[in-house]
KEVOMAR-147289 format. One record per residue (C-alpha): residue number from 0; chain; x negated, y, z. Coordinates in steps of 0.05 Angstrom, whole numbers, plus 32768, in hexadecimal, padded with zeros to 4 digits. Layout:
BEGIN
R,nuvex,romi,u,v,w
R,NUM,A,X,Y,Z
...
END
This chain:
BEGIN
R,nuvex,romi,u,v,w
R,0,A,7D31,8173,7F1E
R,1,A,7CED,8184,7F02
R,2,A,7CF7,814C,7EC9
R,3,A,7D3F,8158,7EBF
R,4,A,7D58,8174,7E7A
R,5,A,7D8B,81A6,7E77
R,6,A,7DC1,8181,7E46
R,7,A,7DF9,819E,7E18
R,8,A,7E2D,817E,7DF5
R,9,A,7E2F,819C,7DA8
R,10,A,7E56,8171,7D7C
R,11,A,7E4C,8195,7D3D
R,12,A,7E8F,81B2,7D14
R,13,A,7E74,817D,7CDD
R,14,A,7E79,8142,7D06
R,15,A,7EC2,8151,7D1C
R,16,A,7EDA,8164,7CD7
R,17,A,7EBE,8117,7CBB
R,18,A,7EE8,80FF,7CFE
R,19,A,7F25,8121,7CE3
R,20,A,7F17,810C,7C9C
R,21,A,7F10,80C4,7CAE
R,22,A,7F51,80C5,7CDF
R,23,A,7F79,80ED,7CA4
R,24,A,7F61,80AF,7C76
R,25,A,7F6D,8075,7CAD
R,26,A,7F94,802E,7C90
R,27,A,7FC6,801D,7CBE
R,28,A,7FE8,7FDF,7CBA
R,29,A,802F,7FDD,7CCD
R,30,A,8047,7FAB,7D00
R,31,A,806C,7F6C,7D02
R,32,A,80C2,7F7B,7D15
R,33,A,80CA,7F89,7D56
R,34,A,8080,7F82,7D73
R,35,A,806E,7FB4,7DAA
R,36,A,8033,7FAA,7DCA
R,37,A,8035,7F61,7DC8
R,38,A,7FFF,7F52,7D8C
R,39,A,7FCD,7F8F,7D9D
R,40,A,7FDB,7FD9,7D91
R,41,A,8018,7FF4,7D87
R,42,A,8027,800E,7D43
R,43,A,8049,8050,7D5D
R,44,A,801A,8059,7D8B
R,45,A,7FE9,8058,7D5E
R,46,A,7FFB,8086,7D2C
R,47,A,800B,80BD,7D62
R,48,A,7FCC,80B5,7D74
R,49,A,7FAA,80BE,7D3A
R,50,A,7FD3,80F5,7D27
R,51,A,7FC3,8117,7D5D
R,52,A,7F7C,810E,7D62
R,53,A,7F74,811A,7D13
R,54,A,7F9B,8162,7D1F
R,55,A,7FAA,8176,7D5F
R,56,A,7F6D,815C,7D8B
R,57,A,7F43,819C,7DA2
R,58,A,7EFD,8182,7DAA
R,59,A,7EE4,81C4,7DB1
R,60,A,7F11,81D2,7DF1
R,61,A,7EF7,8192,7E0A
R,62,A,7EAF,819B,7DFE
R,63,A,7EB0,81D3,7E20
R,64,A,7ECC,81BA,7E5D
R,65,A,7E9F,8189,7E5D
R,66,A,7E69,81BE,7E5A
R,67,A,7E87,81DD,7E93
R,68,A,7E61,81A7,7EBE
R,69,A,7E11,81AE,7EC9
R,70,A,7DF8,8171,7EA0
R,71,A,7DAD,8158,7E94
R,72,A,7D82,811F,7E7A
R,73,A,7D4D,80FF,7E9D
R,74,A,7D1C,80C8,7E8A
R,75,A,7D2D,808D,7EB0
R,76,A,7CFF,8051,7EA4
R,77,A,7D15,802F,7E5D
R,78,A,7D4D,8063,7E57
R,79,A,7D55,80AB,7E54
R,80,A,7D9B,80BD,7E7B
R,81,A,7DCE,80EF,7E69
R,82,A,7DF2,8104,7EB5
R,83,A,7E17,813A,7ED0
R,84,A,7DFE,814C,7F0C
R,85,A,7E20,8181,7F3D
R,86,A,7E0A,8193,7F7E
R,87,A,7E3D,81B0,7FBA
R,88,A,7E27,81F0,7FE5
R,89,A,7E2C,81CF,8027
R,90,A,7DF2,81BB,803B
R,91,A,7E0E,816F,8063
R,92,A,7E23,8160,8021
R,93,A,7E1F,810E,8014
R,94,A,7DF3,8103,7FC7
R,95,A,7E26,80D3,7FA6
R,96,A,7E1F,80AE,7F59
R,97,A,7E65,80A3,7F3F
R,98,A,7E5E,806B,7F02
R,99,A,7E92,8056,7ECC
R,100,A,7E99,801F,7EAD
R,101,A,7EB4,8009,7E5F
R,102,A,7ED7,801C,7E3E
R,103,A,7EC8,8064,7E5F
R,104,A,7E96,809E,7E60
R,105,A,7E81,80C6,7E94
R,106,A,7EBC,80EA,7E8A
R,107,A,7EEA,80BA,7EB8
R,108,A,7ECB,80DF,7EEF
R,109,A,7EDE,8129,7ED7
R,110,A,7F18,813A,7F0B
R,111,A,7EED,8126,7F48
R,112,A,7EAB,8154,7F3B
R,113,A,7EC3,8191,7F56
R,114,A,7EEA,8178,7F93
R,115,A,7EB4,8154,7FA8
R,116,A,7E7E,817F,7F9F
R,117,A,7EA7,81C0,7FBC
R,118,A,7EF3,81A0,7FE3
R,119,A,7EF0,81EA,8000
R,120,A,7F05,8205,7FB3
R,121,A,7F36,81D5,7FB0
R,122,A,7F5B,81E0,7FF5
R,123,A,7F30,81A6,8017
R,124,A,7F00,81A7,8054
R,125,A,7EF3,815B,8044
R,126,A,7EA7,813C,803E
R,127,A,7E7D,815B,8001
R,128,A,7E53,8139,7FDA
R,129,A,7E1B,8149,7FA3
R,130,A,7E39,8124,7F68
R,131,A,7E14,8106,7F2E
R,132,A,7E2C,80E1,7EFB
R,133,A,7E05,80BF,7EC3
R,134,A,7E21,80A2,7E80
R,135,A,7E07,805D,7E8A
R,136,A,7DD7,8042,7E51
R,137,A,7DEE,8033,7E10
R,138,A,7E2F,8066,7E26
R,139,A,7E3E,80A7,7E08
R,140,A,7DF8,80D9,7E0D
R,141,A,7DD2,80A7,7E32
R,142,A,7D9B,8087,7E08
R,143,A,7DAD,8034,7DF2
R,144,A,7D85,7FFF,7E08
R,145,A,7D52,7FF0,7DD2
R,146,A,7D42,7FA1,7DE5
R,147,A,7D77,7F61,7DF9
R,148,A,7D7D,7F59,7E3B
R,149,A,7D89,7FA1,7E5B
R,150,A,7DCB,7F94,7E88
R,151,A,7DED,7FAD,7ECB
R,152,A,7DA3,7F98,7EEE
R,153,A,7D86,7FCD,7EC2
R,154,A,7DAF,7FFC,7ECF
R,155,A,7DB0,8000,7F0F
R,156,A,7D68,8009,7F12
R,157,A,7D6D,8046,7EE1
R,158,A,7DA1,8064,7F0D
R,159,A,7D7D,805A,7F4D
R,160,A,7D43,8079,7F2A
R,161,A,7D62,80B0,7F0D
R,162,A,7D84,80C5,7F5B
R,163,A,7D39,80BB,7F7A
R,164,A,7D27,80ED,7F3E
R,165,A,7D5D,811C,7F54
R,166,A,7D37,811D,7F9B
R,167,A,7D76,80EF,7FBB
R,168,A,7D49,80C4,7FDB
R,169,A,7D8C,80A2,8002
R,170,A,7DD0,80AE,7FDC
R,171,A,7E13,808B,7FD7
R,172,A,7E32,8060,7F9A
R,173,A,7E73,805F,7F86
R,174,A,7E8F,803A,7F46
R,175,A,7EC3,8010,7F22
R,176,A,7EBE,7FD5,7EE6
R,177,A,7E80,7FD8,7ED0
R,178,A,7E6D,8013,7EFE
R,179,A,7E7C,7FDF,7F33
R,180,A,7E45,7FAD,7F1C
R,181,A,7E13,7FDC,7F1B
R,182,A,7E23,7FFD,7F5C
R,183,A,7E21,7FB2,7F7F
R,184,A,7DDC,7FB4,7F62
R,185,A,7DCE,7FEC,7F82
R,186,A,7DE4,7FD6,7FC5
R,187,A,7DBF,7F9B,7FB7
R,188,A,7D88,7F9F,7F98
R,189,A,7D78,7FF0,7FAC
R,190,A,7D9A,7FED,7FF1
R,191,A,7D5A,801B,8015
R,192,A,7D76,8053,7FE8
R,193,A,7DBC,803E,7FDA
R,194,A,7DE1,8047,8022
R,195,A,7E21,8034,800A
R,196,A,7E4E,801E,7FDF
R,197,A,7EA1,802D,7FC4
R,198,A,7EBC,8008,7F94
R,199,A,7F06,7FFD,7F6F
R,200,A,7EEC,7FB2,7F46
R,201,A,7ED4,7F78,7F75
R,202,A,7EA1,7F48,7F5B
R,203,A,7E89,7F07,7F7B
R,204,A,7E87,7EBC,7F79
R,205,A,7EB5,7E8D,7F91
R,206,A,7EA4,7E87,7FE9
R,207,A,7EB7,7E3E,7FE1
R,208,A,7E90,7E35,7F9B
R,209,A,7E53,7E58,7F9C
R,210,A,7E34,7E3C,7F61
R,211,A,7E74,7E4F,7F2A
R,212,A,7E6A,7E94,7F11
R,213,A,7E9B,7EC4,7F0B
R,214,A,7EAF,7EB2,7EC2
R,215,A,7EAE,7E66,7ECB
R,216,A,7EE6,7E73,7EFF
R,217,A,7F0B,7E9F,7EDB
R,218,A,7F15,7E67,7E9F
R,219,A,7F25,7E2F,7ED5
R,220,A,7F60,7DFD,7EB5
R,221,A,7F91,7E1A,7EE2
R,222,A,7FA7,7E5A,7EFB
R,223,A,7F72,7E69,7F36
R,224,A,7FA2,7E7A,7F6A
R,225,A,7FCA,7E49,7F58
R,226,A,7F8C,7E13,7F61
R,227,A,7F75,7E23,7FAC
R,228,A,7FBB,7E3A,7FD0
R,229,A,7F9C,7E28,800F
R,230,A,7F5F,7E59,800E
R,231,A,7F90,7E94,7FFC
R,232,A,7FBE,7EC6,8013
R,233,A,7FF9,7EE8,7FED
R,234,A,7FD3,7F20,7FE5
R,235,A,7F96,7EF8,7FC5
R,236,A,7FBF,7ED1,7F97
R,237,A,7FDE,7F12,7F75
R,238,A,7F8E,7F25,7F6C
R,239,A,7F7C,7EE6,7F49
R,240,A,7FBB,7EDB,7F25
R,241,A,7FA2,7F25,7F02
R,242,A,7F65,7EFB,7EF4
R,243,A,7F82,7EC4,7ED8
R,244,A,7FBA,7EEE,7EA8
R,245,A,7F7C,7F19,7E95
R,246,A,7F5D,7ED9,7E74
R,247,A,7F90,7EBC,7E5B
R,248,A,7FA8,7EFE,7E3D
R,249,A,7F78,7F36,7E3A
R,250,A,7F35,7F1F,7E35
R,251,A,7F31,7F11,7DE1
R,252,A,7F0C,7F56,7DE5
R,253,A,7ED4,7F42,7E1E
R,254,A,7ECB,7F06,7DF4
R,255,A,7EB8,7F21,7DB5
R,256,A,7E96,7F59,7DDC
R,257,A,7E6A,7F27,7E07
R,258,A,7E5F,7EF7,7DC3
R,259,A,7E52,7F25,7D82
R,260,A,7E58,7F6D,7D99
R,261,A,7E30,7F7E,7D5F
R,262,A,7E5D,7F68,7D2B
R,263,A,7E94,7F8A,7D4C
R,264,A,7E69,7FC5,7D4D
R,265,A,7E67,7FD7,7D04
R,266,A,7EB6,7FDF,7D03
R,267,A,7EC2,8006,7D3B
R,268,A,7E83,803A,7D2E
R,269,A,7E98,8045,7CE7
R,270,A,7EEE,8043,7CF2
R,271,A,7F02,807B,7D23
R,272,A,7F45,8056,7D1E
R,273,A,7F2F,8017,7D31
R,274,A,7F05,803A,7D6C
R,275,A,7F50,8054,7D89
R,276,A,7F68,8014,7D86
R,277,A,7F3D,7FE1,7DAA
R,278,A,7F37,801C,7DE3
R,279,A,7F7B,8037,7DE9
R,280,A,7F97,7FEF,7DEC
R,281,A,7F70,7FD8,7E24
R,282,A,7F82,8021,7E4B
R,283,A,7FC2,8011,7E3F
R,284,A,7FC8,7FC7,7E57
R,285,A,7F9A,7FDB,7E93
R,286,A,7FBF,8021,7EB3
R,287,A,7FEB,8020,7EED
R,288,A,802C,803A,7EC5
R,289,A,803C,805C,7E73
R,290,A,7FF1,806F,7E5E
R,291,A,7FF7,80AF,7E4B
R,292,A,801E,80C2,7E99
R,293,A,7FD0,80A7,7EB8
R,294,A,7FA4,80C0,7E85
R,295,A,7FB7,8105,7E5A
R,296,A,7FA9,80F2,7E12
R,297,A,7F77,8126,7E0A
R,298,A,7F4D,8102,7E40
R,299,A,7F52,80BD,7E22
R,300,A,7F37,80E6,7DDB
R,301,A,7F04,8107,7E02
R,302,A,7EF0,80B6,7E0E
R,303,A,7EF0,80A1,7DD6
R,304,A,7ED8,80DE,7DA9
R,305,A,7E9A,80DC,7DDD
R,306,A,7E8E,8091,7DBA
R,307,A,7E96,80A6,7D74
R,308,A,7E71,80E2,7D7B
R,309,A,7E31,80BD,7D95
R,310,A,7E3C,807D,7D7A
R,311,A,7E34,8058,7DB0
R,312,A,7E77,802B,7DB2
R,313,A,7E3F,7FF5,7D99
R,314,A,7E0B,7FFE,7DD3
R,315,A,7E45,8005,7E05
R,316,A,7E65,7FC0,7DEC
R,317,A,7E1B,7F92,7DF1
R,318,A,7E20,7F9E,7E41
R,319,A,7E59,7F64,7E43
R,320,A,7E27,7F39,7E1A
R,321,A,7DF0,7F49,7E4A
R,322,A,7E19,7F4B,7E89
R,323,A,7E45,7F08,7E77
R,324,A,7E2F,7EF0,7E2E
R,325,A,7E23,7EA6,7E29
R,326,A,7DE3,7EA4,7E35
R,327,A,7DDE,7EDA,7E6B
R,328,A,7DCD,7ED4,7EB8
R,329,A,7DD3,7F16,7EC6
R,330,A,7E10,7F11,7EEE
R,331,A,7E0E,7ECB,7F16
R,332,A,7DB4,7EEA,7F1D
R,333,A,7DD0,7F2B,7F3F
R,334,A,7E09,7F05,7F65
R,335,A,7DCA,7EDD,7F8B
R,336,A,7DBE,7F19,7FAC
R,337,A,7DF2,7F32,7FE3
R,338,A,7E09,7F7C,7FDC
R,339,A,7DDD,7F94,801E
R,340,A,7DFA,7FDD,8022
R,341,A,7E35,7FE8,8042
R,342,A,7E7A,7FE7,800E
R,343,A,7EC2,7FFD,800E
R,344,A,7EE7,7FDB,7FDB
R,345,A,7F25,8005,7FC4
R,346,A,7F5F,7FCD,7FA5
R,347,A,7F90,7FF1,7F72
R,348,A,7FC8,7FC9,7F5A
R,349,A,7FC1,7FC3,7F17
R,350,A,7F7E,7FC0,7F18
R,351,A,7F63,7F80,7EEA
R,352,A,7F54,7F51,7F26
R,353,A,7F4B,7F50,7F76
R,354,A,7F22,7F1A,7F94
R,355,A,7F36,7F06,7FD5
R,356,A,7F18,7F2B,800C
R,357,A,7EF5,7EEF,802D
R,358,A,7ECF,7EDF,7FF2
R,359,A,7EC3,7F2B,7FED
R,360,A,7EAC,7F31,8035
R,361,A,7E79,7F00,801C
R,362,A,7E5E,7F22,7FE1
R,363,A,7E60,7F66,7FFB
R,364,A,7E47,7F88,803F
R,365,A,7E90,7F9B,804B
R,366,A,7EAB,7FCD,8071
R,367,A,7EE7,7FF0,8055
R,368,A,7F1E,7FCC,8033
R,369,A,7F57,7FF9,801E
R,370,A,7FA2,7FE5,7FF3
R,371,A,7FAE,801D,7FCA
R,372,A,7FF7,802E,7FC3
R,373,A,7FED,803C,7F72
R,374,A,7FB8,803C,7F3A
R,375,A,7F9B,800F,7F0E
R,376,A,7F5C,7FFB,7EE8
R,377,A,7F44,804A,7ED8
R,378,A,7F4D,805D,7F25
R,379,A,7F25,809E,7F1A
R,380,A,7F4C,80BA,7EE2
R,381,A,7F92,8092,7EF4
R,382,A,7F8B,80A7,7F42
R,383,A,7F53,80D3,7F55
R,384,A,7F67,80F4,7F9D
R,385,A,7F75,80A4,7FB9
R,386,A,7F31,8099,7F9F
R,387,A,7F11,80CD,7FBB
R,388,A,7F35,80D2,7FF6
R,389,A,7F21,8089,8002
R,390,A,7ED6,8098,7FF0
R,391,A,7EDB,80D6,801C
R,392,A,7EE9,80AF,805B
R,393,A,7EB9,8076,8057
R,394,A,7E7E,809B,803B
R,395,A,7E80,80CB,8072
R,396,A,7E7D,8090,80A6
R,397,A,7E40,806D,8072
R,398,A,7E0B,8094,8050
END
């Protein structure tokens, strides 16, 4: 920990007032008749929201919770990392990097810290674990990537230097979206540190068409499961037909995000408003159940204040160009190399997509493959003890 910064959150009472000002002073449009959710946002929704951030939304309270956890920075290669990084009294305890993905901070993680690090505080003699938990680059106080190129590949590499930093010279991974990516590339690419792997998002290529990637299949004329009945069981056709509606219906935001980030950039870092709305929509569409009975609306503001506050809603955006943009390899480049560690996929069922466990199997060094009986995309805010509980048993079995 010798090169470790001790790190505070301090939003400064100026910088929330000019939040407040701008959400006091946001244009709302009002919606076609009768439209819900169906064209984007919903109008209601909206304005509760901003109401309610603009005058209600304690900051403060939430800062300070935040600050309850030990946090640091650390140069890591390119980038200097902002983490949280707790460490549990008993001495078998397993070192463990928990990574979010977009749009999320390292905040997703907040209700698992403290019964992993100490179950005994919480009524649990489970497996401990030393938890750390970066704010991936280009997220929240993490310094942004300065040159193209810098994707999931990257980042793992930071990561796995910043745990061989904190003296974790073998540690576990666990993550989901684009968490997930970058702890495959630790399993990887990093497997002689990186013992094993957990993850809620599965990502691989086809088993009987190697040479697709991930996206190509997604945008095939017809509905994947539809296409290749024969390779497929009920359970994998429910995964891919996710895939499929998530293309067809969700996806406008990964393509502007993986085209001309930039250009959406300027609106969202200067509108507050706007900011609400891409995020919120897309926790809404991807929660297992009403939004705000998965995720308290203070802790979907604590999100999203974290990306106005350090403008980084920009930086955190470029990762789909560099992960999946039209001219990137990243993806199908990592995908060449088999995830070596051992992994335990958790499936929730509303997550985005499930690939079929044989192709999986393929990708992945798999081990553990567990249904979950509720949860969706945002598993560690949504459903954090079957997360952990899952994480608990294979991770003592695999570190």
């Amino acid at each position: 920990m010798s090169s470790a910064r001790d790190f505070r959150i301090a939003i400064s009472d100026a910088d929330i007032k000019g939040l407040q000002a701008k959400l006091r002073n946001a244009r709302l449009h009002e919606p076609l008749e009768g439209v819900g959710w169906e064209y984007g946002m919903h109008s209601q929704v909206m304005k509760d929201f901003v109401e309610y951030w603009a005058n209600d939304f304690d900051w403060g309270k939430q800062e300070r919770y935040l600050n309850s956890y030990k946090q640091f920075t650390m140069d890591c290669g390119e980038i200097d990392l902002h983490f949280v990084h707790e460490r549990s009294p008993d001495p078998a305890a397993i070192p463990l990097v928990l990574l979010h993905g977009w749009p999320c901070n390292f905040t997703d993680f907040h209700k698992m810290i403290r019964p992993l690090t100490q179950p005994a505080e919480v009524g649990g003699t489970q497996q401990s674990f030393h938890v750390v938990v970066p704010s991936l680059p280009g997220f929240a106080f993490s310094g942004q990537p300065k040159r193209p190129g810098y994707g999931p590949q990257q980042m793992g590499e930071a990561v796995n230097t910043l745990m061989l930093k904190l003296g974790y010279d073998r540690y576990v991974a666990q993550g989901g979206d684009f968490g997930g990516m970058v702890a495959y590339v630790l399993g990887a690419l990093h497997f002689e540190h990186c013992a094993a792997v957990h993850s809620n998002i599965t990502i691989c290529l086809p088993s009987f068409a190697n040479p697709w990637t991930m996206l190509q299949m997604a945008n095939a004329s017809l509905p994947i499961a539809r296409k290749y009945p024969l390779f497929l069981s009920a359970e994998d056709i429910k995964g891919l037909d996710g895939l499929s509606t998530y293309v067809k219906e969700e996806s406008g935001y990964a393509e502007i995000q993986k085209t001309k980030p930039d250009t959406l950039g300027y609106a969202l870092n200067d509108s507050p408003a706007g900011l609400l709305a891409w995020i919120i929509e897309k926790m809404w569409r991807w929660v297992d159940g009403e939004l705000e009975a998965c995720i308290s609306k203070d802790e979907l503001l604590t999100n999203i204040s974290l990306f106005w506050f350090t403008q980084s809603i920009t930086s955190s955006m470029r990762l789909y160009r560099e992960a999946i943009g039209p001219q990137s390899t990243a993806m199908p480049d990592i995908l060449k190399h088999r995830c070596k560690a051992p992994t335990a996929i958790a499936v929730f069922p509303k997550e985005i997509w499930t690939y079929p466990k044989s192709w999986v199997a393929k990708q992945y060094n798999l081990k553990r493959w567990t249904i979950m009986p509720a949860g969706g995309h945002f598993a560690a805010l949504e459903k954090p003890e079957l997360l952990m509980d899952d994480m608990r048993a294979f991770f003592a079995e695999n570190h």
